[in-house]
Backbone as CSV, one residue per row, in Angstrom:
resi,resn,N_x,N_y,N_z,CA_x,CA_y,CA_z,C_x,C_y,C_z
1,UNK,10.949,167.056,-3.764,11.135,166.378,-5.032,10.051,165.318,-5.184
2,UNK,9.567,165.289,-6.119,8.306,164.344,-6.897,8.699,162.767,-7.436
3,UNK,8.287,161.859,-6.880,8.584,160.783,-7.733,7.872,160.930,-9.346
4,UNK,8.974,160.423,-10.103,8.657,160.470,-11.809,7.125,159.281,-11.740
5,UNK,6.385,159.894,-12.544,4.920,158.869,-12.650,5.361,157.333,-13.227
6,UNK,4.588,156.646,-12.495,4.413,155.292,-12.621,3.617,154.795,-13.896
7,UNK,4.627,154.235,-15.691,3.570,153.834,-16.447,2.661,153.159,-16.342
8,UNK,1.769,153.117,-17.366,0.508,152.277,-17.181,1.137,150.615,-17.434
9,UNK,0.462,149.875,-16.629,0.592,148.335,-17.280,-0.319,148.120,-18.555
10,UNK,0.728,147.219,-18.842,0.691,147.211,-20.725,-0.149,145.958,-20.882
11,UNK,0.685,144.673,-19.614,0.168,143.455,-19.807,0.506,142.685,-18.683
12,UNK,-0.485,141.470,-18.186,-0.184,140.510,-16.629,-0.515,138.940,-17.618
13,UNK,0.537,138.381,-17.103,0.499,137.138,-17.411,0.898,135.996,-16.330
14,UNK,0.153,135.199,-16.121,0.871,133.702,-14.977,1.879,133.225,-15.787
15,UNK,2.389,132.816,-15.420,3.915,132.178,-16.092,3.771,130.969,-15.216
16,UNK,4.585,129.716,-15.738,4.195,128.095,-15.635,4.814,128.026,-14.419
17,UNK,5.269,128.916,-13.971,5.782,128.552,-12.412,4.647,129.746,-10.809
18,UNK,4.073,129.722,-11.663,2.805,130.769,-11.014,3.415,132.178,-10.365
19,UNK,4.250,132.905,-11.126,4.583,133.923,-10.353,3.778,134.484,-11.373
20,UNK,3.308,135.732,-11.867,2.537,137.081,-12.594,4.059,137.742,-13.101
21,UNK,3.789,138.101,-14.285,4.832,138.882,-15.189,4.268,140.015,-15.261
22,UNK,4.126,140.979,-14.800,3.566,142.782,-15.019,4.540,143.374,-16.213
23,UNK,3.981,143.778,-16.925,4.812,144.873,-18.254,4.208,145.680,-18.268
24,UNK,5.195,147.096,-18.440,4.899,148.051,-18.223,5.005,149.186,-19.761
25,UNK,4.237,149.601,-19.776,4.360,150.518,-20.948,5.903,151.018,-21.878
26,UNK,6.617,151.498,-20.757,7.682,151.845,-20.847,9.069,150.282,-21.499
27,UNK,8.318,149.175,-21.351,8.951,147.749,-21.329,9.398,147.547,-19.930
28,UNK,9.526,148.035,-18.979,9.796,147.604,-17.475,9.164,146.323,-17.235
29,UNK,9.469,145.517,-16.597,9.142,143.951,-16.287,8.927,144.394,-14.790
30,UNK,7.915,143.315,-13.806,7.962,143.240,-12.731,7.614,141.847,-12.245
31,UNK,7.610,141.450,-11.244,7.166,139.807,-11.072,6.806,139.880,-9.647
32,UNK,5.703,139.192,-9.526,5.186,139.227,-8.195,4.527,137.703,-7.992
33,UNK,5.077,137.029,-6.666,4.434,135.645,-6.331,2.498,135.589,-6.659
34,UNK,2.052,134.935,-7.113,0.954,134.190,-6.906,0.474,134.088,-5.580
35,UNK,-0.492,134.202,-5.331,-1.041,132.984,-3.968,-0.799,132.032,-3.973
36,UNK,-1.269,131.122,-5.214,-0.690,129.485,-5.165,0.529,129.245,-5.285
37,UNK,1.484,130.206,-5.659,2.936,130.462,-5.492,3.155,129.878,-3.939
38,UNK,2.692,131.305,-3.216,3.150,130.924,-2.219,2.850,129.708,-1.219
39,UNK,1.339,129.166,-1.524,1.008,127.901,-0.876,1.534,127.225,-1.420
40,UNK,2.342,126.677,-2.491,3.111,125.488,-2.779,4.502,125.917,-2.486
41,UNK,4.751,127.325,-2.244,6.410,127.004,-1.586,6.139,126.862,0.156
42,UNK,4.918,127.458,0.660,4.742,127.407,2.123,4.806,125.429,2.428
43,UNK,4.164,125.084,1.307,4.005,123.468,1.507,5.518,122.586,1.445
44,UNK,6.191,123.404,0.764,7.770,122.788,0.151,8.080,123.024,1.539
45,UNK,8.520,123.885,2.260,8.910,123.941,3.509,8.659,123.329,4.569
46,UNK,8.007,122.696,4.397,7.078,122.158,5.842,7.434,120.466,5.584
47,UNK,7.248,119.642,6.637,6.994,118.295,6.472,5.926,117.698,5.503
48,UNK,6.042,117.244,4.629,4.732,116.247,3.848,3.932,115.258,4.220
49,UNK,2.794,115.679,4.687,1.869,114.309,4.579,0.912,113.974,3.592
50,UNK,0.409,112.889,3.933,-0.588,112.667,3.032,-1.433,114.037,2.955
51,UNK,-2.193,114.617,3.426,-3.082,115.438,3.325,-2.454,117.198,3.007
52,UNK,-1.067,117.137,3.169,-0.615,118.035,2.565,-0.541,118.093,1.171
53,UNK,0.025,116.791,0.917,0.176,116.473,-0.562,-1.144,117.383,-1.033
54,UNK,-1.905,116.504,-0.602,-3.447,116.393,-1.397,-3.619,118.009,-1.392
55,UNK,-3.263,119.074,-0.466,-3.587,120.158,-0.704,-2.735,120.869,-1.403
56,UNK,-1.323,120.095,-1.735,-0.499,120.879,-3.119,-0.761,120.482,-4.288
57,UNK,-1.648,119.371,-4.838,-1.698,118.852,-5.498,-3.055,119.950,-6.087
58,UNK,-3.939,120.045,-5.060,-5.287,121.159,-5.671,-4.439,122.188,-5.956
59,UNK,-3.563,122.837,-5.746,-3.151,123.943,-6.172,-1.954,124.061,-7.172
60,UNK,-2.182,122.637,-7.784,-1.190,122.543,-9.153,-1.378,123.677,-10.265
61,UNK,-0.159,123.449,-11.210,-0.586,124.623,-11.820,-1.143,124.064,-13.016
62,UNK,-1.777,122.633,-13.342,-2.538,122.278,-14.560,-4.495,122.553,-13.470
63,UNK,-4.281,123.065,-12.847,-5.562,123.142,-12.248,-5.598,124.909,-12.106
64,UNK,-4.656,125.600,-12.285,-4.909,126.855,-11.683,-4.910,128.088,-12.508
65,UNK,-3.865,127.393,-14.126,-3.291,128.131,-15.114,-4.378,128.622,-16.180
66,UNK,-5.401,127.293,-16.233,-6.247,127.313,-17.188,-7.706,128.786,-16.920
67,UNK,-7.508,128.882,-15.870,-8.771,129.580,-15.492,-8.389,131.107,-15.526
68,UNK,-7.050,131.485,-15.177,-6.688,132.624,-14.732,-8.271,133.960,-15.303
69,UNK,-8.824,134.656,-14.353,-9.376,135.551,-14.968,-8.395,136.978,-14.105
70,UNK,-7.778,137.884,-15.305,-6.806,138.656,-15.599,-7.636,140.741,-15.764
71,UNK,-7.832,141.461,-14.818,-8.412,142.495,-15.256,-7.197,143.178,-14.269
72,UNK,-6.930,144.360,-15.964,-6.123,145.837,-15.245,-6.825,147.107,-15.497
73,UNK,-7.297,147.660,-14.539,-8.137,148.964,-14.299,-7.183,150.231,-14.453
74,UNK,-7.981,151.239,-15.038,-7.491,152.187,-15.268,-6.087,152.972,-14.355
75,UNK,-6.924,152.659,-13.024,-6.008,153.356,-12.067,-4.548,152.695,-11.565
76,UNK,-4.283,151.581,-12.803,-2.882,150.902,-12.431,-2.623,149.776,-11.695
77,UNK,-4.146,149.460,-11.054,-3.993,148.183,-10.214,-4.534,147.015,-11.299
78,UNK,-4.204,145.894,-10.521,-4.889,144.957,-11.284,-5.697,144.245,-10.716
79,UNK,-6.381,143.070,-11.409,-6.769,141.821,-10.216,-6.543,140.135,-11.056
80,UNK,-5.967,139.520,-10.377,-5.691,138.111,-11.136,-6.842,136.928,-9.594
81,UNK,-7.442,136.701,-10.766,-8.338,135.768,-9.766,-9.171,135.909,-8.399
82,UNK,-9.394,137.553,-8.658,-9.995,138.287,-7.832,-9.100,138.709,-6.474
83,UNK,-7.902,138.563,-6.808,-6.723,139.068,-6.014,-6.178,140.139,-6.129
84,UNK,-6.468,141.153,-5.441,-6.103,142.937,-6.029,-4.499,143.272,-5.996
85,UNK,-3.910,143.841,-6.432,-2.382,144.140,-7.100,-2.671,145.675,-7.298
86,UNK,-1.795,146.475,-6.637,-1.459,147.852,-6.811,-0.024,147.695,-7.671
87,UNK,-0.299,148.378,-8.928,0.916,148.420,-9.440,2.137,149.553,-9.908
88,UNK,0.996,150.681,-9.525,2.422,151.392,-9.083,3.090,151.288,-8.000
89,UNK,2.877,150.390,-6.646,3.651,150.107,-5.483,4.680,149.012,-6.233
90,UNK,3.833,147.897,-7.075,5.021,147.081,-7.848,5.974,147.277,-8.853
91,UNK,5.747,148.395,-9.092,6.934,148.958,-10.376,7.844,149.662,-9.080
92,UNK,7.559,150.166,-8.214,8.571,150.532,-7.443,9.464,149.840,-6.532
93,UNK,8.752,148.888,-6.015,9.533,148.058,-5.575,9.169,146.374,-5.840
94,UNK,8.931,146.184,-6.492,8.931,144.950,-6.798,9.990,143.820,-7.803
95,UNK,9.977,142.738,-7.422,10.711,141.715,-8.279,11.508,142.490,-9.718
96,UNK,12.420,142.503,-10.105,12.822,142.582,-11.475,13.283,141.297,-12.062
97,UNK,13.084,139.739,-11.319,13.550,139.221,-11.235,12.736,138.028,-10.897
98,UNK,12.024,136.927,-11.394,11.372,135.861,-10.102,12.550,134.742,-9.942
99,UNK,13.558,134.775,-10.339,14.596,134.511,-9.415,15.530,134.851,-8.368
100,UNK,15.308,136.195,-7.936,15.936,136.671,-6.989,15.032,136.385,-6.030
């Protein structure tokens, strides 16, 4: 048995809490952490110092939101900030949810 084909992405957007919103042709939603996602929750976890601060603070999202450069290639992947994203692996299993 064949998995049913994976639509094309329609559209990628950062959202103000830096996770990526993937839409999918079909309207399927997907959500996948950021990098700076995850360095400011890796930083939430940890003890704070001064010099931590200072390195969550570079990776605010009034420093990170403005720049986003956003390309989706034919073959379904994407890239947000020169960060590559396969997105038929993320329509299959990925976030339906960036709160879960």
């Amino acid at each position: 048995m064949t998995e049913a084909p994976v639509p094309r992405i329609d559209s990628v957007a950062m959202l103000p809490n830096l996770f990526l919103r993937v839409t999918y042709k079909d309207g399927e939603v997907r959500y996948v952490r950021s990098p700076v996602n995850k360095q400011i929750a890796a930083g939430a976890s940890r003890k704070v110092t001064a010099k931590s601060l200072g390195d969550m603070m570079q990776a605010s999202a009034a420093s990170y939101i403005p720049a986003n450069a956003i390309d989706i290639n034919p073959d379904n992947t994407f890239a947000v900030n020169s960060v590559d994203y396969d997105g038929d692996d993320l329509y299959r299993n990925g976030r339906r949810s960036y709160m879960a």
